[in-house]
N, CA and C of each residue as an Amber inpcrd file, in Angstrom:
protein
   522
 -46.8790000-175.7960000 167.0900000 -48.2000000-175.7770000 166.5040000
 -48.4720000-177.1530000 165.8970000 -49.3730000-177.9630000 166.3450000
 -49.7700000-179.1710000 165.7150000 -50.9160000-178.9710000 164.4300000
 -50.2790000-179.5700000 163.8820000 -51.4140000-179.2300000 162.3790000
 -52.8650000-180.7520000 162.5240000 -53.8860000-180.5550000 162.1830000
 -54.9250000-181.4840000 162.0530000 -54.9760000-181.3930000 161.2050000
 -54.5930000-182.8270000 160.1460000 -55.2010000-183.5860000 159.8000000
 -56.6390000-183.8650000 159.0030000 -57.2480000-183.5380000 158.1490000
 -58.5870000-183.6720000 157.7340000 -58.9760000-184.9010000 157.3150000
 -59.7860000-185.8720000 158.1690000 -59.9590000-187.1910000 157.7470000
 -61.0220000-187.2880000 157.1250000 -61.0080000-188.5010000 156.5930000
 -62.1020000-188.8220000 155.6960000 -63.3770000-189.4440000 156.6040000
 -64.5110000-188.5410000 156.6290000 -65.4090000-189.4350000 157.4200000
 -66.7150000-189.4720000 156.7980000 -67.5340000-190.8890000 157.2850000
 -68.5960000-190.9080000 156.7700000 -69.5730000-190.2610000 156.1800000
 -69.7670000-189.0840000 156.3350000 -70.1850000-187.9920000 155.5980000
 -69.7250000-187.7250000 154.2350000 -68.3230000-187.6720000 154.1060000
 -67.8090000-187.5000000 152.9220000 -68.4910000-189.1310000 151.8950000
 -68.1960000-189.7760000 152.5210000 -68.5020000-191.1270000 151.4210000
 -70.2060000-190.7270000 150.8290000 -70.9950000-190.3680000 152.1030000
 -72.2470000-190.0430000 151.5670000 -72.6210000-188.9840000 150.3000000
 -71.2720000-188.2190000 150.5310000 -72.0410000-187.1910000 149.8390000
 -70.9480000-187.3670000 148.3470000 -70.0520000-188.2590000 148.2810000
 -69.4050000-188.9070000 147.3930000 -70.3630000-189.2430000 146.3210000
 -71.1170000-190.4580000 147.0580000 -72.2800000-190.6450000 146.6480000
 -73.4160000-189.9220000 146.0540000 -73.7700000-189.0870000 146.7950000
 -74.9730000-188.0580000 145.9610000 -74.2520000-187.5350000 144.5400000
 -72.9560000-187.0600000 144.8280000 -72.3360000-186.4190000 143.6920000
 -72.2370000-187.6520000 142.4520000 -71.9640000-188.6930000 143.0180000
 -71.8250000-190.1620000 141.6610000 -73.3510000-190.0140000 141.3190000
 -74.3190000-189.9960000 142.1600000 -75.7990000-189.9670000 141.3690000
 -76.2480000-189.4210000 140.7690000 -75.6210000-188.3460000 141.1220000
 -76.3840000-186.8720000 140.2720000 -75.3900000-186.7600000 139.5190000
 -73.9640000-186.9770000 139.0320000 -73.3870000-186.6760000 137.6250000
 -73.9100000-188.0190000 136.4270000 -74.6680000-188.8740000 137.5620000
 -74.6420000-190.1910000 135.7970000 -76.0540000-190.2660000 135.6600000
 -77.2340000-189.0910000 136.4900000 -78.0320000-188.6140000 136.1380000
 -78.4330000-188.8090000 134.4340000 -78.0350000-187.8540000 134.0820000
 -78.4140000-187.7530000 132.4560000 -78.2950000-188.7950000 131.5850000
 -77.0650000-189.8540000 131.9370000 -76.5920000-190.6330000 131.0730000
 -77.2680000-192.2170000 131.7400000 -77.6960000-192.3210000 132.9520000
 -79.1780000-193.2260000 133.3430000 -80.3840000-193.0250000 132.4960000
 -80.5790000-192.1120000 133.1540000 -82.0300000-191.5030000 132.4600000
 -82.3850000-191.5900000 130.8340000 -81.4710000-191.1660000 130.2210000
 -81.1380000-190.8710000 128.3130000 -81.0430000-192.7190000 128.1360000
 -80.3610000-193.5340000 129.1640000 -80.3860000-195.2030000 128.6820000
 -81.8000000-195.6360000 128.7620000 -82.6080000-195.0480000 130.1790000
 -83.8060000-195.4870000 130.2720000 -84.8440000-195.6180000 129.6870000
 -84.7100000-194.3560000 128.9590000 -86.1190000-193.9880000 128.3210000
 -85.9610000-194.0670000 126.9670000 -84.3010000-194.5780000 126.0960000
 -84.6070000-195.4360000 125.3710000 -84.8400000-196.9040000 125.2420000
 -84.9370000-197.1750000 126.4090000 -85.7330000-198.2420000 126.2970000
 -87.0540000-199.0230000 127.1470000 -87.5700000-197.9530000 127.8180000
 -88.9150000-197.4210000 128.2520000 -89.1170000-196.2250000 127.7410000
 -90.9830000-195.8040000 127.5960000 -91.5040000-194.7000000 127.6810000
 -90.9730000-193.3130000 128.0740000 -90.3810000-192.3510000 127.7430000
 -89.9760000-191.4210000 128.5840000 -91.3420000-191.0770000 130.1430000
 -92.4090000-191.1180000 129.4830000 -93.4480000-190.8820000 130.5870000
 -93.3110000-191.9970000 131.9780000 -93.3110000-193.2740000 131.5840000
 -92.9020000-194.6140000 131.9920000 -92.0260000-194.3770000 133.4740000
 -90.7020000-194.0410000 132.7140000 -89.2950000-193.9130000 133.4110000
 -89.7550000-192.8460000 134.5150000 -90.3700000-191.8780000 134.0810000
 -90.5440000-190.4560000 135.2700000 -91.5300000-190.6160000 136.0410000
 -93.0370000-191.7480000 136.0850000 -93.3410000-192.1060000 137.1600000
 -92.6140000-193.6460000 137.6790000 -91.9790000-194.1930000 137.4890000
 -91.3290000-194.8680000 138.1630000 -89.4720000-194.1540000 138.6920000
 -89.2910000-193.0840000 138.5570000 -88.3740000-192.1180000 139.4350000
 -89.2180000-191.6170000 140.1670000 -90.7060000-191.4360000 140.0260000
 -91.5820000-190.4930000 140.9060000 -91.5580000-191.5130000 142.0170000
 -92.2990000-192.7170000 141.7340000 -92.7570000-193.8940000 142.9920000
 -91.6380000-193.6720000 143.9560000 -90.3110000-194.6320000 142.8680000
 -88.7580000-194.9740000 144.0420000 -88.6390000-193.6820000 145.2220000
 -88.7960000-192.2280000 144.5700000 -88.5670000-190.9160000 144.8690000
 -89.3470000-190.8460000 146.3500000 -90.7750000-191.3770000 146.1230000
 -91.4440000-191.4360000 147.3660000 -91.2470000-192.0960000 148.0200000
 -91.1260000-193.2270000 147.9850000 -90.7590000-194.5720000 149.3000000
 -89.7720000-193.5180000 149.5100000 -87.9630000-193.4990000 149.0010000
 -86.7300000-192.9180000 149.5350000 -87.5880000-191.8480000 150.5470000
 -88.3170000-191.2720000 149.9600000 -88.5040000-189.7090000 151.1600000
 -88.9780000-189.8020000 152.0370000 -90.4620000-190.6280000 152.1280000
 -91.0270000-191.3280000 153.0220000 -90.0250000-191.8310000 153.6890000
 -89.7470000-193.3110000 153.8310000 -88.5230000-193.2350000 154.6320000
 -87.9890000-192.9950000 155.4850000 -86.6890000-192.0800000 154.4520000
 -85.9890000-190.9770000 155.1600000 -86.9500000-190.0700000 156.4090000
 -88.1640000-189.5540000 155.8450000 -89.1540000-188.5200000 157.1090000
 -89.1030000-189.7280000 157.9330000 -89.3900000-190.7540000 157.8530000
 -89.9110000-191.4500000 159.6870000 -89.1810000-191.9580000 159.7780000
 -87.7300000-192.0180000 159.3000000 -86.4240000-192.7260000 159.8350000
 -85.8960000-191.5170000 161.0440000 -86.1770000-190.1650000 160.2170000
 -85.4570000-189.2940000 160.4690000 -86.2080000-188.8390000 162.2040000
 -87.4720000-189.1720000 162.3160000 -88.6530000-188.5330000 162.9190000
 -89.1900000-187.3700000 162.5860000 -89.5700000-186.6520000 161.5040000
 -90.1730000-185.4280000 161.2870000 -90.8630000-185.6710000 161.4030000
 -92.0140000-184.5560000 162.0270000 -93.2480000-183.8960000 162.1410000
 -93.8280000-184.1020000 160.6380000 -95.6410000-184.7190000 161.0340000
 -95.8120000-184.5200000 159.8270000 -96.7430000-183.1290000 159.3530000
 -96.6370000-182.7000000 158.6320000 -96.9880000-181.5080000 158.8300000
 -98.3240000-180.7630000 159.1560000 -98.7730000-179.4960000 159.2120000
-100.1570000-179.1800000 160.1290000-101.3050000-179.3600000 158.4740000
-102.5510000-179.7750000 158.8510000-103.3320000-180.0440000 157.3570000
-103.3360000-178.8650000 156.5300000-103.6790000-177.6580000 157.3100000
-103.6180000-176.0970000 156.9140000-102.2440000-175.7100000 155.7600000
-101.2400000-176.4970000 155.7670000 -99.9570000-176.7580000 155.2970000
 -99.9370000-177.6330000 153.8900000-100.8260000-178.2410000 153.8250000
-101.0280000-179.3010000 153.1470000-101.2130000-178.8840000 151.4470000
-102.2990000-177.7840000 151.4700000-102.4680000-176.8960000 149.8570000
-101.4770000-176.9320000 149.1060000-100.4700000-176.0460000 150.1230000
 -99.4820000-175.5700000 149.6170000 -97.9370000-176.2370000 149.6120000
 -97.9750000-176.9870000 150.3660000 -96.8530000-178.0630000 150.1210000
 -97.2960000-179.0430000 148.4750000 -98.4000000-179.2040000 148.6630000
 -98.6910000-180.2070000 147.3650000 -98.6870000-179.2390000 145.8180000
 -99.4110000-177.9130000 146.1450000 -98.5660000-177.0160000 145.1560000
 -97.0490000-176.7660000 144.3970000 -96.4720000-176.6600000 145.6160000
 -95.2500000-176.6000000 145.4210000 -94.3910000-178.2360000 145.1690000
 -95.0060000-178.6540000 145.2560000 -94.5230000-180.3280000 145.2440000
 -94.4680000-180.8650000 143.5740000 -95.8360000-180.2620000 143.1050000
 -96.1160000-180.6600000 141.4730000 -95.7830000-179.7380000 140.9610000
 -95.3870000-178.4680000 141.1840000 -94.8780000-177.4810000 140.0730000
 -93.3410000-177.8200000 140.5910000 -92.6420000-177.7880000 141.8260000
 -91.1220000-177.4920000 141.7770000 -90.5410000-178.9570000 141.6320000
 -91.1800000-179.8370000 141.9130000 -90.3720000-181.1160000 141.8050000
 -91.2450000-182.2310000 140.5560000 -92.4500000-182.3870000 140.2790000
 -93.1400000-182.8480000 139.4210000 -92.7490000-182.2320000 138.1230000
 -93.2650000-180.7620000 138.0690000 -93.2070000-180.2790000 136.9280000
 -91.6820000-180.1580000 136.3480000 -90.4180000-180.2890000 137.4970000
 -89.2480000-180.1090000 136.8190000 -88.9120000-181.5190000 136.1380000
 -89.5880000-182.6250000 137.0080000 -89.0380000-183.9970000 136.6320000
 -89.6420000-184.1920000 135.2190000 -90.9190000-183.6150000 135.3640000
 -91.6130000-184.2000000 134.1410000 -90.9810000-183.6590000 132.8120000
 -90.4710000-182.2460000 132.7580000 -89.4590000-181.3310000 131.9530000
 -88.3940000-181.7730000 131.7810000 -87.7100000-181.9960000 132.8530000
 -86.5550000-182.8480000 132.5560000 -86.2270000-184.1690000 131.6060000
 -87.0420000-184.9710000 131.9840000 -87.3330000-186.7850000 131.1980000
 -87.8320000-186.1500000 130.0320000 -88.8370000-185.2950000 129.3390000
 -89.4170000-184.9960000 128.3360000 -88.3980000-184.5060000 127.1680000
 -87.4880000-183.2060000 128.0030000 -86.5250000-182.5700000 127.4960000
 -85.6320000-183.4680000 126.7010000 -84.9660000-184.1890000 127.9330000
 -83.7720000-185.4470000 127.7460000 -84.3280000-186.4770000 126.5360000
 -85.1380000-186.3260000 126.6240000 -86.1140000-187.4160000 125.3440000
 -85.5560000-186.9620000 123.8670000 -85.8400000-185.9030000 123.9670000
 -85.5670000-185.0060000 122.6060000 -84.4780000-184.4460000 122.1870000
 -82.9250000-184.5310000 123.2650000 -82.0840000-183.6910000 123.4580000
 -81.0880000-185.0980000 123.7410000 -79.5680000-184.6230000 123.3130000
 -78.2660000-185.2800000 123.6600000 -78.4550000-185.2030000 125.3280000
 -77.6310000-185.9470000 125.9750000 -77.5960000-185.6580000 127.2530000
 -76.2370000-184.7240000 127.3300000 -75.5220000-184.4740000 126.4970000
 -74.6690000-183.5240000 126.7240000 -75.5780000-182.0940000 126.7110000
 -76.4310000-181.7210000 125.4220000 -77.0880000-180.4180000 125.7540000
 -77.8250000-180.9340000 126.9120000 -78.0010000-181.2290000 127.5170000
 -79.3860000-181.8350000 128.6990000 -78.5190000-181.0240000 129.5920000
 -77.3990000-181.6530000 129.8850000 -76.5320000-181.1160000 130.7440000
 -75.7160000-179.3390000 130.9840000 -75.7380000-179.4790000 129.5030000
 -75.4050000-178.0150000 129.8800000 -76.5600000-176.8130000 129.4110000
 -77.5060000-177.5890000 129.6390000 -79.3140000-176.2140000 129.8550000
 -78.9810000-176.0620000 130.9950000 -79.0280000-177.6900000 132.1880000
 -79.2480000-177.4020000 133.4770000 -78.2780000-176.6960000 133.9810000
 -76.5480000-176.7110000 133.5950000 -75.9680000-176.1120000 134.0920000
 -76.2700000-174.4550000 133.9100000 -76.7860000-174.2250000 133.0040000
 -77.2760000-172.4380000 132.6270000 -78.4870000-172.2580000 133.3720000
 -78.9180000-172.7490000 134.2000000 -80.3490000-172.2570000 135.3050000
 -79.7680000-171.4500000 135.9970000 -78.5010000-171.1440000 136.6530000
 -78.4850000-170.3530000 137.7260000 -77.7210000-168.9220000 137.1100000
 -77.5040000-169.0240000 135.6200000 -77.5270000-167.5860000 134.7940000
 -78.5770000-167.2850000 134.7480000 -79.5300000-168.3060000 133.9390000
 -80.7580000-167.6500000 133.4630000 -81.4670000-167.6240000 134.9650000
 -81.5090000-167.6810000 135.9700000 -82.3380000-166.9830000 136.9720000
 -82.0610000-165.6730000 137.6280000 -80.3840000-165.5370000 137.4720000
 -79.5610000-164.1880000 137.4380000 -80.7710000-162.9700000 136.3180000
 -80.7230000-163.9510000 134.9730000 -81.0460000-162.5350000 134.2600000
 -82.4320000-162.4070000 134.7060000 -83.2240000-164.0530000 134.5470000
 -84.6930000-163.5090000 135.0640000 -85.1690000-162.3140000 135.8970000
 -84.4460000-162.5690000 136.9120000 -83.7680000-161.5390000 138.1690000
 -83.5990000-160.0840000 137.7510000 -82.8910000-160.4960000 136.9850000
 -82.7450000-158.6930000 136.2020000 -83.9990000-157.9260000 135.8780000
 -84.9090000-158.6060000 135.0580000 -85.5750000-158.3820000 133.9900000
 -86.9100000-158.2010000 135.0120000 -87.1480000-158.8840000 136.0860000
 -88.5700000-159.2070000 137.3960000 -88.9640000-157.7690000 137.9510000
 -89.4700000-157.7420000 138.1200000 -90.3650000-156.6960000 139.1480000
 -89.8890000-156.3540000 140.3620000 -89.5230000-157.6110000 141.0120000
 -89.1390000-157.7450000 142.5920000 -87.6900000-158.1540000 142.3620000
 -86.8310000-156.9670000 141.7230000 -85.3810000-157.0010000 142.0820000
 -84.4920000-157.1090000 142.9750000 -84.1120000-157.9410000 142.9020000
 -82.6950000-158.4060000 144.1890000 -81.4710000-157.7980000 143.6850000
 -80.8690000-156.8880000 144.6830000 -79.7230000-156.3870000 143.9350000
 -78.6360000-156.9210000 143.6180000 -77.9790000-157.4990000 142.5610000
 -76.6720000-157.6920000 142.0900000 -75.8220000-156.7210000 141.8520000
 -74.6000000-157.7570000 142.3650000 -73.2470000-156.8150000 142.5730000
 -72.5590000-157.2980000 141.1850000 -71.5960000-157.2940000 141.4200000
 -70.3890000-157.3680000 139.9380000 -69.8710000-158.5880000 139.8870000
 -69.6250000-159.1370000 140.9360000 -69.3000000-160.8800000 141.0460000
 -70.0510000-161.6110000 140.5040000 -71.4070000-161.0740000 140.9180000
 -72.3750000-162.1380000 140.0820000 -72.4840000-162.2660000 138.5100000
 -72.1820000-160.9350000 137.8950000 -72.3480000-160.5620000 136.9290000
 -70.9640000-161.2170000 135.7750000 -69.9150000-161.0180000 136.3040000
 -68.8920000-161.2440000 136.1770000 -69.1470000-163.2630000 136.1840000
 -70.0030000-163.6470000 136.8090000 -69.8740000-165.3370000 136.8950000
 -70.4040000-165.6010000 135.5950000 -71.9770000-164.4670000 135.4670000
 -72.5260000-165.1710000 134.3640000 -71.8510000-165.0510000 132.6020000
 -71.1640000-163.8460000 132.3630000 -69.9690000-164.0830000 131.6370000
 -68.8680000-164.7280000 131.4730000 -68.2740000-165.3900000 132.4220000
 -67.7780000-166.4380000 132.4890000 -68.4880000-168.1440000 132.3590000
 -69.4510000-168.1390000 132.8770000 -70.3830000-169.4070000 132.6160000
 -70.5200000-169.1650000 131.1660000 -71.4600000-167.7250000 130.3820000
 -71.0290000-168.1260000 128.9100000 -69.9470000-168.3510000 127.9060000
 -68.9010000-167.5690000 128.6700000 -67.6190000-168.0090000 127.8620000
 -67.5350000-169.4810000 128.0100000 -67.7190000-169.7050000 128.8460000
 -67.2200000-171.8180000 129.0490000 -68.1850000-172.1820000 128.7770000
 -68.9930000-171.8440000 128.1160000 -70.1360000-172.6340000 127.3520000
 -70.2050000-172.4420000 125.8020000 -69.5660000-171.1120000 125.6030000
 -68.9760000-171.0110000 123.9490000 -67.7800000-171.5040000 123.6970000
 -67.1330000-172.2380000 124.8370000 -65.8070000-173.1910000 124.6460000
 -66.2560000-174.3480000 124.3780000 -67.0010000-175.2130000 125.1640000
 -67.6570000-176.3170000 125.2070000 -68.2600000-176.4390000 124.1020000
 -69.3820000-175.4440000 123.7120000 -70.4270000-175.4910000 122.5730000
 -69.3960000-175.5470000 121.4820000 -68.5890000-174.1870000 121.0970000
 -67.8090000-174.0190000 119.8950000 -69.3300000-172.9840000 118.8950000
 -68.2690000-172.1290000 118.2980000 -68.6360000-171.1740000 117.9020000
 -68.8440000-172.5050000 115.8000000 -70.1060000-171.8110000 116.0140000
 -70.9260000-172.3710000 114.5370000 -71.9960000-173.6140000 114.8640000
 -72.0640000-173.8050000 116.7220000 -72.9920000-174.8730000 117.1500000
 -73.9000000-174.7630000 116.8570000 -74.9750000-175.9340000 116.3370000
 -76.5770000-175.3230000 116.6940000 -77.1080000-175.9550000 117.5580000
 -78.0600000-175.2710000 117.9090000 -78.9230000-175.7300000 118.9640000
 -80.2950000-175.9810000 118.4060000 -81.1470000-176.5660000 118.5900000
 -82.7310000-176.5190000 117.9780000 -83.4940000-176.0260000 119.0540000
 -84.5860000-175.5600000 118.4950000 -85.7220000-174.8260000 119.7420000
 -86.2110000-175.7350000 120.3110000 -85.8320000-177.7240000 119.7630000
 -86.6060000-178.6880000 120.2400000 -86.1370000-178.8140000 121.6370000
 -84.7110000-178.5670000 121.1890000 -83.8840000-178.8640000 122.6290000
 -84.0740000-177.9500000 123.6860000 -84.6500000-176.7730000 123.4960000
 -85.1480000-176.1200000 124.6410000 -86.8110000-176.1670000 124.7720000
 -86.9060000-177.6990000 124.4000000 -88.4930000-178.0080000 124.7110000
 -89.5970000-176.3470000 124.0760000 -89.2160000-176.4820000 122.6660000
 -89.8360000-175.6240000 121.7580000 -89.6070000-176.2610000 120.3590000
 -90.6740000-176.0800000 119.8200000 -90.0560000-176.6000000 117.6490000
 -90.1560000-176.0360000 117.3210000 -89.8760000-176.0970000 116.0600000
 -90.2720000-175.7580000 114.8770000 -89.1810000-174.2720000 114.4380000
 -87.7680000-174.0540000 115.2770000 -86.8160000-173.0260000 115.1240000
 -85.2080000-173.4550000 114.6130000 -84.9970000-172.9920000 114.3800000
 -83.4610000-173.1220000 114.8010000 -82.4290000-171.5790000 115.1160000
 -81.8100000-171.9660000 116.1130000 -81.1530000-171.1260000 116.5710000
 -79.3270000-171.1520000 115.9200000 -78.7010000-170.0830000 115.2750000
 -77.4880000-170.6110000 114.9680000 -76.5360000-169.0950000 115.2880000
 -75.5150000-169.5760000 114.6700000 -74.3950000-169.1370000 115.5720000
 -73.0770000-168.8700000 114.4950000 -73.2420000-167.8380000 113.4350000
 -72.2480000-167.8330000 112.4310000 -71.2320000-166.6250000 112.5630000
 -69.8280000-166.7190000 112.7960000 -68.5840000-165.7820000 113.1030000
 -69.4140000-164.5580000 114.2660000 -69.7290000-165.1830000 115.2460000
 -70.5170000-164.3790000 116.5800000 -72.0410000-163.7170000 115.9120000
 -72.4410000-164.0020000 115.0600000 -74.0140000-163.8590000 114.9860000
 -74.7860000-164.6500000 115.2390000 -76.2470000-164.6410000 115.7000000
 -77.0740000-165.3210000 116.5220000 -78.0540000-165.6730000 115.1770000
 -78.8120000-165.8740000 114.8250000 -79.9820000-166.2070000 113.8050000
 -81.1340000-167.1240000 114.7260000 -82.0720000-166.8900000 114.3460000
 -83.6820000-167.7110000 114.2750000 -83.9080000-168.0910000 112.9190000
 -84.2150000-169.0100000 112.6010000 -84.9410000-169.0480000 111.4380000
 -85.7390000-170.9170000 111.7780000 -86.8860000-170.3120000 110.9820000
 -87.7330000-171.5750000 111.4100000 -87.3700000-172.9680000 110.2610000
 -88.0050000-174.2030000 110.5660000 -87.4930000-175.1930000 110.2200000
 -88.7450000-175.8230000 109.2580000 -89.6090000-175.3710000 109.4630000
 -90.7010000-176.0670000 108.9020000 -91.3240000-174.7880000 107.8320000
């Protein structure tokens, strides 16, 4: 039986890459916009964002798409990628990039529970369930029990959220 070998090929370096971009993400961005505008910094990630895509479509040859298509691509364009960027840079403005980092890492709990809680239920099994208890345990490791968080940091004021021998509290700040 000859064993293969798994080589390293160009693909891997690429996507080496995406992964180096997107982990120094927060800690770019948090340098940038102290020392530009947070607004500033997120249309000039918007511009670069377009040339790269542009681009990429007529490097790649895609179709451009039918006009009838057009509504709703640009819909979805400013709420899923505009409106997250603009949330994001705004957020990061107001927030450590360590909490920055671990909100975004809690999106794919909190869309679990959203999920729960929606109208148009998708059924979950026990694995899933089982992840998102584990994602909060390693986030009450990370955080540490007596952390606070502010409501600023979840792009809200005027709260604070705390955390005393496993009790939760609200209480406002102003």
């Amino acid at each position: 039986m000859s064993s293969i070998r798994p080589r390293f090929a160009p693909i891997d370096a690429v996507l080496l890459l995406v992964v180096a971009i997107w982990g120094s993400n927060f800690s770019v961005v948090k340098a940038s916009i102290e020392q530009i505008p947070s607004l500033g910094v997120n249309a000039l990630r918007q511009i670069v964002a377009c040339v790269v895509l542009l681009g990429a479509a007529r490097w790649s040859g895609a179709r451009v798409p039918a006009r009838d298509e057009w509504p709703r691509l640009v819909g979805l364009g400013l709420v899923g990628h505009g409106g997250y960027q603009l949330f994001f840079v705004l957020g990061l403005a107001r927030t450590s990039v360590t909490n920055s980092a671990l909100i975004l890492g809690c999106l794919p709990v909190a869309v679990l529970l959203l999920n729960a809680v929606s109208r148009r239920r998708e059924s979950v099994g026990g694995l899933p369930w089982a992840g998102v208890a584990l994602a909060l345990l390693g986030l009450s490791f990370v955080v540490g029990v007596g952390a606070e968080v502010t409501w600023d940091t979840l792009r809200c004021s005027g709260s604070r959220i705390r955390c005393h021998r496993g009790r939760w509290s609200v209480r406002g700040t102003r």
